[in-house]
N, C-alpha and C positions, 0 to 999 in steps of 0.2 A: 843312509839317505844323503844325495850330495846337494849341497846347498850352494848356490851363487850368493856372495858378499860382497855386496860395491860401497866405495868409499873415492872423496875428494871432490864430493858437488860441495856450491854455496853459491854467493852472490858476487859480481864480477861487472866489473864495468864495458862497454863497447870497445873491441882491442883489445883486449885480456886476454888473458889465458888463464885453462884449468886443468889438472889433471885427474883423470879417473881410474880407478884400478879396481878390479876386480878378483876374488879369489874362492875357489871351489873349498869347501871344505866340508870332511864326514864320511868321503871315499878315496882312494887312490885310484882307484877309474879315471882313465883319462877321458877328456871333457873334447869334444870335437868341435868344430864348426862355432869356435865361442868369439862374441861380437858386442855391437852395441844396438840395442835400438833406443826409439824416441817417442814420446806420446808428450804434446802438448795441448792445452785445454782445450777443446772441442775437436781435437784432429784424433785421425787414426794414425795406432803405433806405426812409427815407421824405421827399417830397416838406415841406419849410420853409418856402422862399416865392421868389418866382420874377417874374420881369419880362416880359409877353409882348412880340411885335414889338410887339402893339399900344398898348403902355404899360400895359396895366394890371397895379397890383399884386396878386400870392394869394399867402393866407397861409396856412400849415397852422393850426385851432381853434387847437394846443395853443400857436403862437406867438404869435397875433393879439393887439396891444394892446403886447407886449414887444420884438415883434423887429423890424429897419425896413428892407426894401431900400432900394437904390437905385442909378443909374447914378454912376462916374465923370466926372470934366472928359475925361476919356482914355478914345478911343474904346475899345470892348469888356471896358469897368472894370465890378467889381459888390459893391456892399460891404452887407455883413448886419450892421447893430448891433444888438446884442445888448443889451438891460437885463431887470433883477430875475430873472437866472437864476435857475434850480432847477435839484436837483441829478437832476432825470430829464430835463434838459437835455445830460446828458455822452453826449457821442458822437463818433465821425469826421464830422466837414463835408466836405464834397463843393462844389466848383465842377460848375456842368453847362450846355450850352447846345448848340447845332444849327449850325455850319459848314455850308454847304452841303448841308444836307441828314442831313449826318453827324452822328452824336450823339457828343459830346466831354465828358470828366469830367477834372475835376483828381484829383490823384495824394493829395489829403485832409488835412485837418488837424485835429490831436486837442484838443477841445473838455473841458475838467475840469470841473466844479461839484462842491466837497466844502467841509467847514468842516474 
């Protein structure tokens, strides 16, 4: 059973920076289409940016310019850096990607921006 594991949220000031990384673990399946999304308190999850099979990188507008995917040295790795947060940046992060077909979500990690 493959599990998403994110790690490298906490609390961070305006201009910060954070990094998040993500990692499959439980299959050697490769994890497809693996990304970030966002859900802040009364909003709906919203897609961040995202790696397809086909390499290309998307970014939601409001990251574009600030935030960077990218794959690990380690297969089914996906790390989101984070620069010049703002503080309508705070949310739960989400790992996400396609096993087999199956759509798979990490268990979340809470993202702060406040001064």
């Amino acid at each position: 059973q493959v599990q998403l594991v994110e790690s490298g949220g906490g609390l961070v000031q305006p201009g910060g920076s954070l990094r998040l990384s993500c990692a499959a673990r439980g299959s050697m399946d490769s994890i497809y289409d693996m990304g970030w999304y966002r859900q802040a308190p009364g909003k709906r999850r919203e897609l961040v940016a995202v790696i397809t099979r086909g390499g290309s990188r998307n970014y939601a507008a409001s990251v574009k310019g600030r935030f960077t995917i990218s794959n690990g040295n380690a297969k089914n790795t996906v790390y989101l850096q984070m620069n010049s947060l703002k503080v309508e940046d705070t949310a739960v992060y989400y790992c996400h990607g396609f096993a087999r077909d199956v759509e798979k979500w990490g268990q979340g990690t809470q993202v702060t921006v406040s001064s």
